[in-house]
C-alpha positions in Angstrom: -7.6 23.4 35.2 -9.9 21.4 33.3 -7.9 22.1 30.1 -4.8 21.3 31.9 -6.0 17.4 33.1 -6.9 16.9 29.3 -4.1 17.9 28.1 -1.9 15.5 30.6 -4.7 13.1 29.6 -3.8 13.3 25.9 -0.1 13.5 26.0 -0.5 9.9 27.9 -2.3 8.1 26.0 -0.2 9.6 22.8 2.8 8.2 24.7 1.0 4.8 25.7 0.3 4.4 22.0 3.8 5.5 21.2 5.1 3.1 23.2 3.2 -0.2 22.1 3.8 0.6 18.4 7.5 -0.2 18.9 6.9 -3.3 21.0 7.2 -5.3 17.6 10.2 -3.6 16.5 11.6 -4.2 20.3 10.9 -7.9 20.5 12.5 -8.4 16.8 15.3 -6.9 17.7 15.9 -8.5 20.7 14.7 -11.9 19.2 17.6 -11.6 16.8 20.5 -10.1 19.2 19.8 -13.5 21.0 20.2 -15.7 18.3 22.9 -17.9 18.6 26.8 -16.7 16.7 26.8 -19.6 14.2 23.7 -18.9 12.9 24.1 -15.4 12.0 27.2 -16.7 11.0 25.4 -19.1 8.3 23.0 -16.5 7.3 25.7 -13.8 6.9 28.2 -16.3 4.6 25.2 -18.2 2.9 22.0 -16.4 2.6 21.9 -12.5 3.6 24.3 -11.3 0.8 22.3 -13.3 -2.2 18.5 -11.8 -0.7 20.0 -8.4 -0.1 20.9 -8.2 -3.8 17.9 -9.6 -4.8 15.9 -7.3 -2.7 17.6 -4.0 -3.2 17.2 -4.8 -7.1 13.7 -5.5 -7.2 13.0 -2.1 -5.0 15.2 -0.3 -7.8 13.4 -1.3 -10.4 10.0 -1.4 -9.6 10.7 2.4 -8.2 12.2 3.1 -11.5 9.3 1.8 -13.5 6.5 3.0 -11.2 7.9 6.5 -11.2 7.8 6.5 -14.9 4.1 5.5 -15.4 3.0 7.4 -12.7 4.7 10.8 -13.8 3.9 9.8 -17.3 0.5 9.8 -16.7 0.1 12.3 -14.4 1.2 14.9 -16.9 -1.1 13.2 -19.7 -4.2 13.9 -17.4 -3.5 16.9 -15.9 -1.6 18.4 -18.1 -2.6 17.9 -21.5 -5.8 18.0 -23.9 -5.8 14.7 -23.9 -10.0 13.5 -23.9 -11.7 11.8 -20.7 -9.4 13.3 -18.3 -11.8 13.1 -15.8 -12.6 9.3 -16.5 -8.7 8.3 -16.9 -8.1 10.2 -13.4 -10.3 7.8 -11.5 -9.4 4.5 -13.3 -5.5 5.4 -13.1 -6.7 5.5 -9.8 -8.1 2.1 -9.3 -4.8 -0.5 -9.7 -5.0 0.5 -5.9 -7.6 -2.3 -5.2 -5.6 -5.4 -7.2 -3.0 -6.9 -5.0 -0.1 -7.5 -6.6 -0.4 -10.8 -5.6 -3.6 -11.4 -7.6 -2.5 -9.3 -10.3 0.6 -12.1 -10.4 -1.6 -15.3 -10.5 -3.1 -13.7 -13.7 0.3 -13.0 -15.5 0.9 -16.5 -14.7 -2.3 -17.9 -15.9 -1.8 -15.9 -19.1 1.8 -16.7 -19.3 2.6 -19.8 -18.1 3.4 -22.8 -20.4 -0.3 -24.3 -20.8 -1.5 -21.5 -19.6 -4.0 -18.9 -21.6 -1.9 -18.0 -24.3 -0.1 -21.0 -25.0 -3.1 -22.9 -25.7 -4.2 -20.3 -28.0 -1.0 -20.5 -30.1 -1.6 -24.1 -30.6 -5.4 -24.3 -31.3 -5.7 -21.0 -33.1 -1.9 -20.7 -34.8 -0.9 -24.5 -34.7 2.4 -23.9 -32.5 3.4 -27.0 -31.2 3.6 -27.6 -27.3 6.2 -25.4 -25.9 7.2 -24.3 -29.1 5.7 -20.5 -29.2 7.7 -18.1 -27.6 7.1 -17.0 -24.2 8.4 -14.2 -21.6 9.4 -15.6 -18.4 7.9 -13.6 -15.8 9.2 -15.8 -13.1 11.9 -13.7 -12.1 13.0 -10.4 -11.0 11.5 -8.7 -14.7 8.7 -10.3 -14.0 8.3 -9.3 -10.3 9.2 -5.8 -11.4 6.6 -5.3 -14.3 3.2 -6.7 -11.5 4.4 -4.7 -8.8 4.7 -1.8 -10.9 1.6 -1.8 -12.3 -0.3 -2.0 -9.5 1.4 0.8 -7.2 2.2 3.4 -10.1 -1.1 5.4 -8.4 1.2 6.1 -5.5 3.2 8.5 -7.8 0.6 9.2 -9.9 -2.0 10.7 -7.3 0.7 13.3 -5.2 2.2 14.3 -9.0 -1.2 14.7 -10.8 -2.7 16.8 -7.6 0.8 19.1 -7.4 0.6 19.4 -11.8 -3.4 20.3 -11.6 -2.8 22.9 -8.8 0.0 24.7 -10.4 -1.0 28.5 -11.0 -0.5 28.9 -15.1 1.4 32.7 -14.1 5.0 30.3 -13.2 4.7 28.9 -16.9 3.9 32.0 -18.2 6.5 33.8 -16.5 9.3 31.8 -17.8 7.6 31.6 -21.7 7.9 35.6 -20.8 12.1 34.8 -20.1 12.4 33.0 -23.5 12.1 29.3 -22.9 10.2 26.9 -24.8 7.4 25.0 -23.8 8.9 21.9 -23.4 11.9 23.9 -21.8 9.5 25.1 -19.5 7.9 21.8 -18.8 11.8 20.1 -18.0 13.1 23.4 -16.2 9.8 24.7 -14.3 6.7 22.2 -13.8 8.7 19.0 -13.7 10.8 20.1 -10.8 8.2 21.4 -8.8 6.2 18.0 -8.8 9.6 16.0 -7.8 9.4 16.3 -4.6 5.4 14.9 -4.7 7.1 12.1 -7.1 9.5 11.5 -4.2 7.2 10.6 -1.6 5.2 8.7 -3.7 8.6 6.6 -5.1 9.6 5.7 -1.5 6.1 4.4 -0.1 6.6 2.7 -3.5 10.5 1.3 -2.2 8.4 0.5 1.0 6.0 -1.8 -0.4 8.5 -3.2 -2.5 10.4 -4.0 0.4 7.9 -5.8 2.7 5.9 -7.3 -1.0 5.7 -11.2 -0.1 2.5 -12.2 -2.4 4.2 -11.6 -5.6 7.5 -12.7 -5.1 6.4 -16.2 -3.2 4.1 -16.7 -6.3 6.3 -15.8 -9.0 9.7 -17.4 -7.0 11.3 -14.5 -6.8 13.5 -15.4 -3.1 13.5 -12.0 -1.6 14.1 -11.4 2.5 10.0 -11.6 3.0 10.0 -14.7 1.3 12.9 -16.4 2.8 11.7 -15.2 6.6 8.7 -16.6 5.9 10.3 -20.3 5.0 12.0 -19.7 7.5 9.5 -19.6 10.2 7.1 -22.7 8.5 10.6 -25.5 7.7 12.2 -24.7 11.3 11.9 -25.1 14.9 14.1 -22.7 15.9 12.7 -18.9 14.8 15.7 -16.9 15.8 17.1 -17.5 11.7 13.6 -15.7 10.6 14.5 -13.0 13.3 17.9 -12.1 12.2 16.5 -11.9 8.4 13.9 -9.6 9.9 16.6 -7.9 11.7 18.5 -7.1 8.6 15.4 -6.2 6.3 14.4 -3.8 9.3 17.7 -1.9 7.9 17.0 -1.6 4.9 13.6 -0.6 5.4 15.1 2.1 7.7 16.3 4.3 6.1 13.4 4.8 3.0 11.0 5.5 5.5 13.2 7.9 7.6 13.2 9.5 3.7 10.1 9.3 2.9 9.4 11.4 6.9 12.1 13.5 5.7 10.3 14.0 1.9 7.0 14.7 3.9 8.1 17.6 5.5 10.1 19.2 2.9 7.5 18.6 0.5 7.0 22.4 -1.3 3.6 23.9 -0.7 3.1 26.8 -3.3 1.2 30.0 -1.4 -1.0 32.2 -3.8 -3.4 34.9 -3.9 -4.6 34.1 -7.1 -4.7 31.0 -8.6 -5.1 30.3 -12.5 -6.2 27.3 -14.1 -3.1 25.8 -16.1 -3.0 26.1 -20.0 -3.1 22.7 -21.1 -0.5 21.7 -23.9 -2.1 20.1 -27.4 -1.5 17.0 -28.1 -1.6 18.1 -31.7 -0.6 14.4 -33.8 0.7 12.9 -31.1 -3.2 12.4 -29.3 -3.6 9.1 -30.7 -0.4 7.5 -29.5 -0.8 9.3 -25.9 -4.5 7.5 -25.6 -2.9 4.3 -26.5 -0.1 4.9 -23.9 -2.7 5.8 -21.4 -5.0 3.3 -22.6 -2.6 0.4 -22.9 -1.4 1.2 -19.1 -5.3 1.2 -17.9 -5.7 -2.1 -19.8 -2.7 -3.8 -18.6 -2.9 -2.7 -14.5 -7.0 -2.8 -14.4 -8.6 -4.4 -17.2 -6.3 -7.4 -17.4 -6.6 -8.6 -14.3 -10.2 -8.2 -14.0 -10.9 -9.7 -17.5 -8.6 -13.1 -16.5 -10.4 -13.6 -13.4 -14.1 -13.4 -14.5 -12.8 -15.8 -17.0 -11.5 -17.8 -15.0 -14.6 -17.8 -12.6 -17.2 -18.7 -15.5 -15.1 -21.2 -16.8 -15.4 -22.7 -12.9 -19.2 -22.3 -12.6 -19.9 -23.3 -16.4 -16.9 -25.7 -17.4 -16.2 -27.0 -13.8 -13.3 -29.9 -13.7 -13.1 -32.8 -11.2 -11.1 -30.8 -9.1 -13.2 -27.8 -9.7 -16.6 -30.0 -8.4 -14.0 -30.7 -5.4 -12.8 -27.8 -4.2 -16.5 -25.8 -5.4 -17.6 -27.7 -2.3 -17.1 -25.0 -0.4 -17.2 -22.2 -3.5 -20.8 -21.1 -0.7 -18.1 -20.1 1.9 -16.5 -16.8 -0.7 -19.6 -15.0 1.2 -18.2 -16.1 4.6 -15.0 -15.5 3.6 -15.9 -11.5 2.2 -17.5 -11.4 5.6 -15.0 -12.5 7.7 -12.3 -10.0 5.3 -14.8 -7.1 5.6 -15.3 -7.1 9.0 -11.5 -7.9 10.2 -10.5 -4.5 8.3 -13.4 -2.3 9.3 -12.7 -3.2 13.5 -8.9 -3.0 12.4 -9.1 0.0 10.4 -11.8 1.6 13.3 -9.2 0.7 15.9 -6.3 2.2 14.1 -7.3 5.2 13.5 -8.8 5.9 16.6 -5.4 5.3 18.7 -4.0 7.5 15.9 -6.6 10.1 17.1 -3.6 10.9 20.2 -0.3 11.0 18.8 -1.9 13.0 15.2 -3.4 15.6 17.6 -0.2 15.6 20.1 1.9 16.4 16.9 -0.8 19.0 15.1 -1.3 21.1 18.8 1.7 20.4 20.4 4.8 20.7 17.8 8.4 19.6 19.0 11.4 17.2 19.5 9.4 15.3 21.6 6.4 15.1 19.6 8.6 14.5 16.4 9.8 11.4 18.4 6.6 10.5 19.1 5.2 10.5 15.7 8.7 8.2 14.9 7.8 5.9 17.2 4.2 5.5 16.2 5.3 5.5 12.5 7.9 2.3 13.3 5.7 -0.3 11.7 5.9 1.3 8.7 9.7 -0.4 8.8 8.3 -3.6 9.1 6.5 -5.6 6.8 3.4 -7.3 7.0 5.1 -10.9 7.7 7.6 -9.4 10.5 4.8 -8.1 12.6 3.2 -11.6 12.0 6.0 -13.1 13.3 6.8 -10.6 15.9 3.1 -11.3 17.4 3.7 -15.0 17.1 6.8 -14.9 19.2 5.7 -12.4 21.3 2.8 -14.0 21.4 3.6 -17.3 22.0 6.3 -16.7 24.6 4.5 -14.2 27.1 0.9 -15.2 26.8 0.3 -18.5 24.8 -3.8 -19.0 26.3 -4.0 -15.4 23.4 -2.4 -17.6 20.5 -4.3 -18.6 17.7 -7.1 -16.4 18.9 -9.5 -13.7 16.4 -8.1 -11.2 19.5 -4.5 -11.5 18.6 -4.8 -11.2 15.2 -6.8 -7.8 15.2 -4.0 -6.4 17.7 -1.6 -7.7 14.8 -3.8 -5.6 11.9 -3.9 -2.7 14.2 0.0 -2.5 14.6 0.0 -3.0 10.9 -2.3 -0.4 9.7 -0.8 2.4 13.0 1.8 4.1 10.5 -0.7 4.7 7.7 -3.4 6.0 10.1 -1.1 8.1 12.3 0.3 10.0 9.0 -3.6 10.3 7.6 -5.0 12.0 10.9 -2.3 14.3 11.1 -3.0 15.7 7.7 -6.2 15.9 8.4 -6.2 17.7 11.7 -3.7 20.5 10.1 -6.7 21.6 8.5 -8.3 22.3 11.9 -7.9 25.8 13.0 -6.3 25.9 16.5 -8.5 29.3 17.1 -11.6 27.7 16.5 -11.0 25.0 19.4 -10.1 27.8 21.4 -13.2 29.8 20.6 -14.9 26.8 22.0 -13.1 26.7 25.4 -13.5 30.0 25.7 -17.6 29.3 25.2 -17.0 26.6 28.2 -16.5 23.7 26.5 -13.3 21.5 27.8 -10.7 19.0 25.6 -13.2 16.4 25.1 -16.4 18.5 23.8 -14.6 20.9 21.7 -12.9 18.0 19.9 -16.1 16.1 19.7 -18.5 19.3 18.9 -15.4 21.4 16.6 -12.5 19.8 15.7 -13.7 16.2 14.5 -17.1 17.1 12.2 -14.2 19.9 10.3 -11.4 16.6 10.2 -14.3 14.2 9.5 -14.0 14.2 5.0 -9.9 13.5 6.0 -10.1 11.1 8.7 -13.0 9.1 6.4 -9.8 8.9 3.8 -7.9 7.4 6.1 -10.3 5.1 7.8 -11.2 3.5 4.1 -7.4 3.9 3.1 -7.0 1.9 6.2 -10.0 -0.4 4.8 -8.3 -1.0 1.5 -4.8 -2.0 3.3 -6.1 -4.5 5.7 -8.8 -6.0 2.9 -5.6 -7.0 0.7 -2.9 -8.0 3.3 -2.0 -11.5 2.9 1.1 -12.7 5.2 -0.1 -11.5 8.5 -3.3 -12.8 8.2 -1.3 -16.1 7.5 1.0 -16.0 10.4 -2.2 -14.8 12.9 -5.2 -16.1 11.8 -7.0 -18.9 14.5 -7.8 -21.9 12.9 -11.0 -22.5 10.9 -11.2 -18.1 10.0 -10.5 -17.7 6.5 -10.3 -14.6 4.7 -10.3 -13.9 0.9 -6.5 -13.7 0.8 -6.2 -16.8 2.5 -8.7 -18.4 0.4 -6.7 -17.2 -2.9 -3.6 -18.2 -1.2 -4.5 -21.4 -1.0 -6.0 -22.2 -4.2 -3.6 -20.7 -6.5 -0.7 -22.7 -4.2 -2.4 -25.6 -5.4 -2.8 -24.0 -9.1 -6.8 -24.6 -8.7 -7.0 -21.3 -10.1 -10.5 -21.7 -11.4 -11.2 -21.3 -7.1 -9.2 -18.5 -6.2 -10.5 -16.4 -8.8 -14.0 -15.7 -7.3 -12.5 -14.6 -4.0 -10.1 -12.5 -5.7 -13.2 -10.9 -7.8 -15.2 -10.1 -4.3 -11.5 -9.0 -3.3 -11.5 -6.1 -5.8 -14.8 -5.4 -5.8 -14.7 -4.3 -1.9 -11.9 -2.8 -2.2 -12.6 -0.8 -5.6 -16.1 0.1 -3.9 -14.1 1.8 -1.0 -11.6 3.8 -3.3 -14.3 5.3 -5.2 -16.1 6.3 -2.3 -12.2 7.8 -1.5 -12.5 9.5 -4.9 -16.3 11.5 -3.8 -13.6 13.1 -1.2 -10.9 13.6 -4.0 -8.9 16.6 -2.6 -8.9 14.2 0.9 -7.4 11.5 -0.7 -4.4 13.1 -2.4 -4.0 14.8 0.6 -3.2 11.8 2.6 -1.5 9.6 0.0 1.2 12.5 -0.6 1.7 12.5 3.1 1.8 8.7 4.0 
């Protein structure tokens, strides 16, 4: 009987978290179904076709070019003899912690006319001004080439796990049949890490999708960026809704793939494993360590090298405006502070209302848990900036004495980090054997004590994955904090935000250094629990 009530107990707070996952999506929707006929008529004939082409490019591309370094790489590492596998694993790795949005401010300080290089072409090589050739970075090349390099890991973790797990009898068997090596790399090993380099290419097409840091800063007018003028130049917030309405669409359907990927993802049973025989490099090892070298420079050590430059040149060079704005350069600790704790209570509440549904889905297996875990997973359709503004209207029309409070926006961070959270527990629980919870019921312990005395210390490595994956999301999300945050709480992406808006770069580069510190602290610690983490980012 006890077991029973626990059960009912579970199953209804699973659906109660179920069901206030989708209130965002709801209120959207309905937001936009409201909206008045001429104005999805102007959006429709003026706007929608123009950001849809815009968008749908930019996810195509940067997919394209992420899946390339990342299975690239992947084989390099894993399955080569190429040297310091071990070190390029973790730094390939650590691209994670750069936002794309930081990683464009230094492309643009590098690239920009007065910028970095352009300067040195006219001291150094006595170009004249404007004369040296340039790239233009401000458009969708440009946007392609930042995103990419910092969200290659997401292919590049699931594909390097899947190539350093295969057992070396599949090669051998089909060397046995006749083929070639590189036959049997094309026709063997390549195809059984596709579906791995699936999942990883959509949650790349998904942050693609909602990416509104990059684009706003490189001007790149993609649906996140026009929702969000939108909502600041108007009054009337039912034009951002039906934008939101129509990217929810397109965002759709790649994550009802990427579910779909999840599950049909091939997991290769053996009784005994073998190491795989690594192929030599032979004369081609110096040009793979550049490749592999050049990719770690341009997605980790570029960024990091621009913005410690930029941050001594503030503190030892400082201009007028730097002595202005270095006024409050004491507040980057408060600022940390404020970022650090926001994601730690956000990334603590997440995954503890993903405790429910996971554990509903992992004991429980159905249609209606399947919907369950769909419902709880909606967010993942909507990007950072709709679920701002779906709190704001919510928000703002229901209960206006919670607007502009610290309360409202860690509901908003919550909602935001649910999908990821949701997808890392269940992974984690899977690894719980159901006969060891009911070894401990049948010693007298109910629901609650065998979870807390069985089930949680065996989940605990994979649920700490998720919590600092969680951690890492919420430290680097920019446009709900915008659209949430009360007034006078700043966080570092706010604080970069707002400096590089004003091209006082010299300032947003010390926040964007803490940035990346946290958050590369936290994936390392990720890394200690290696096995956990590709565990989770082949699932989410």
């Amino acid at each position: 009987m006890v077991w029973r009530a626990s059960s009912v107990a579970l199953r209804a707070a699973a659906i109660l978290v179920g069901a206030l996952a989708i209130i965002p999506l709801a209120y959207i929707l309905i937001r936009a179904l409201e909206a008045d006929a001429t104005v999805w008529e102007r959006l429709w004939s003026r706007q929608i076709p123009a950001l849809a082409g815009n968008t749908l490019a930019l996810t195509a591309t940067t997919v394209a070019l992420s899946t390339l370094f990342g299975v690239g790489a992947a084989w390099l590492v894993e399955r080569t003899d190429l040297p310091g596998a071990r070190v390029w694993r973790v730094l390939l790795a650590l691209p994670l912690a750069i936002p794309a949005y930081v990683a464009a401010i230094c492309w643009l300080i590098l690239l920009r006319r007065g910028g970095v290089i352009d300067q040195m072409a006219m001291e150094w090589m006595g170009f004249a001004r404007g004369a040296f050739p340039l790239p233009q970075i401000t458009n969708l090349w440009g946007a392609t080439m930042v995103i990419s390099l910092c969200v290659f890991p997401y292919v590049f973790l699931p594909v390097g796990a899947v190539l350093r797990s295969l057992d070396r009898s599949l090669e051998e068997a089909a060397r046995m049949a006749g083929l070639s090596a590189w036959t049997t790399l094309w026709r063997v090993v390549l195809p059984l890490a596709m579906p791995a380099a699936a999942g990883g290419a959509l949650l790349v097409a998904l942050y693609a999708l909602s990416d509104f840091g990059t684009v706003a800063m490189l001007r790149y007018r993609t649906f996140t960026l026009a929702i969000f003028q939108q909502f600041a130049g108007q009054v009337d917030r039912s034009a951002a809704a039906i934008l939101s309405f129509v990217l929810i669409g397109m965002a759709i359907p790649v994550l009802y793939g990427a579910a779909w990927m999840a599950r049909r993802e091939r997991q290769l049973t053996r009784t005994r494993w073998q190491p795989p025989r690594l192929t030599r490099l032979g004369r081609w090892q110096p040009l793979a360590l550049l490749a592999i070298g050049g990719l770690t420079f341009f997605s980790l050590g570029l960024p990091l090298l621009t913005l410690g430059g930029l941050t001594l040149q503030g503190w030892l060079v400082p201009t007028e405006v730097d002595r202005i704005w270095g006024v409050n350069n004491a507040g980057v600790l408060r600022y940390a502070l404020n970022s650090v704790g926001l994601a730690a209570t956000a990334a603590t509440g997440a995954i503890a209302l993903a405790i429910f549904p996971a554990l509903v889905a992992v004991r429980q297996p159905g249609r209606w848990s399947s919907l369950l875990l769909a419902a709880c997973q909606s967010p993942f359709a909507l990007p950072g900036i709709i679920i701002g503004l779906s709190f704001v209207l919510l928000f703002n029309r229901w209960m206006p004495m919670l607007y502009g409070t610290l309360a409202v926006l860690v509901v908003g961070f919550v909602f935001r980090l649910l999908p990821q959270a949701v997808t890392a527990n269940e992974s984690a629980l899977r690894v719980v054997s159901p006969s060891l919870e009911q070894a401990a019921r049948t010693l007298g312990d109910n629901g609650i004590r065998a979870f807390q005395r069985v089930t949680f210390p065996v989940a605990a490595p994979g649920l700490l994955a998720g919590w600092v994956l969680c951690f890492v999301t919420a430290m680097k999300e920019l446009p709900t904090v915008i659209l949430l945050r009360p007034p006078g709480f700043d966080t570092l992406p706010v604080r970069i935000w707002v400096a590089a808006s004003e091209s006082v770069h010299t300032q947003a580069a010390p926040s964007a250094f803490a940035l990346i510190a946290v958050t590369i602290v936290t994936l390392l610690i990720v890394t200690h629990y290696q096995a956990g983490m590709e565990k989770v980012l082949s699932h989410s």
